[in-house]
N, C-alpha and C positions, 0 to 999 in steps of 0.2 A: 206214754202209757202210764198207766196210774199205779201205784202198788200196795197191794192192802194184803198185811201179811195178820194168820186168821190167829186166835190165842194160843193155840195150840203150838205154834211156829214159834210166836214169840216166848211160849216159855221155853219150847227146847231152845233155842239162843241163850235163853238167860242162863237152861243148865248147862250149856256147853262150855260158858266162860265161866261159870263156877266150877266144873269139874278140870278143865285147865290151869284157871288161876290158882287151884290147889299148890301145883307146882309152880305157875310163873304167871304172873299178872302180864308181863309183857305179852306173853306167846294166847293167853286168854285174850287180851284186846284184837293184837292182831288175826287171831283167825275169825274173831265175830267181824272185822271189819272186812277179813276175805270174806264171809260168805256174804256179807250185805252189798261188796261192791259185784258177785257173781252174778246177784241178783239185780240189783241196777242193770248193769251189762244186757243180764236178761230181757229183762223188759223192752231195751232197745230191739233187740231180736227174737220173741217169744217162742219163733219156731223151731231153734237152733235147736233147743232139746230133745230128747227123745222119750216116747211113748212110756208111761213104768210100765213097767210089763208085768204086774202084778195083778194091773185094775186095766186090760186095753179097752174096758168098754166105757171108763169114766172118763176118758178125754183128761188123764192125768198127763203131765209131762215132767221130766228130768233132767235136772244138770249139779253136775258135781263139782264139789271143793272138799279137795280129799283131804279127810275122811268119810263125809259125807254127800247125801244125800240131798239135794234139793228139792223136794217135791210140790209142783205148784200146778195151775189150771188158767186158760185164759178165756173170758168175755167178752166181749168187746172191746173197749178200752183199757180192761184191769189186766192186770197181773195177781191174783191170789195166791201168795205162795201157803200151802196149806200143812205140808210138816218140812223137818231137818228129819230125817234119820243119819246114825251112824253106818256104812257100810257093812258092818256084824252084825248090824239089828236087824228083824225081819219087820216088816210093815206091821201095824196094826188093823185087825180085818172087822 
């Protein structure tokens, strides 16, 4: 399966290990590299996640690497992963 993660996704990544690396570059890499191996993982099994339950009628689905959020959608072949949220965040509507 393919993975096309959409702008939005990738700037939260970028803020996530800038607001980490504040404190620790080490702990900044490794959790953008958890969340990118969560989603690899994903992709092998797209179904694993669950429904957000924010959006049930967008065919959104969930998986977490805590702190956050995962939120992505599948078509066919892709994987879109379409935001990170933090778990204190609420979605954007």
């Amino acid at each position: 399966m393919k993975i096309v993660w959409s702008a939005e996704a990738r700037q939260e990544l970028r803020a996530i290990r800038k607001f980490i690396a504040r404190d620790s570059e080490f702990y900044a890499t490794r959790m953008v590299a958890r969340i990118v191996e969560r989603v690899e993982t994903t992709a092998i099994q797209p179904t694993r996640g669950h429904p957000v339950h924010e959006y049930p009628e967008a065919l959104l689905r969930e998986v977490h690497e805590a702190p956050y959020r995962i939120i992505y959608r599948v078509s066919g072949d892709h994987l879109f992963v379409v935001t990170i949220v933090h778990f204190k965040k609420l979605l954007k509507s």
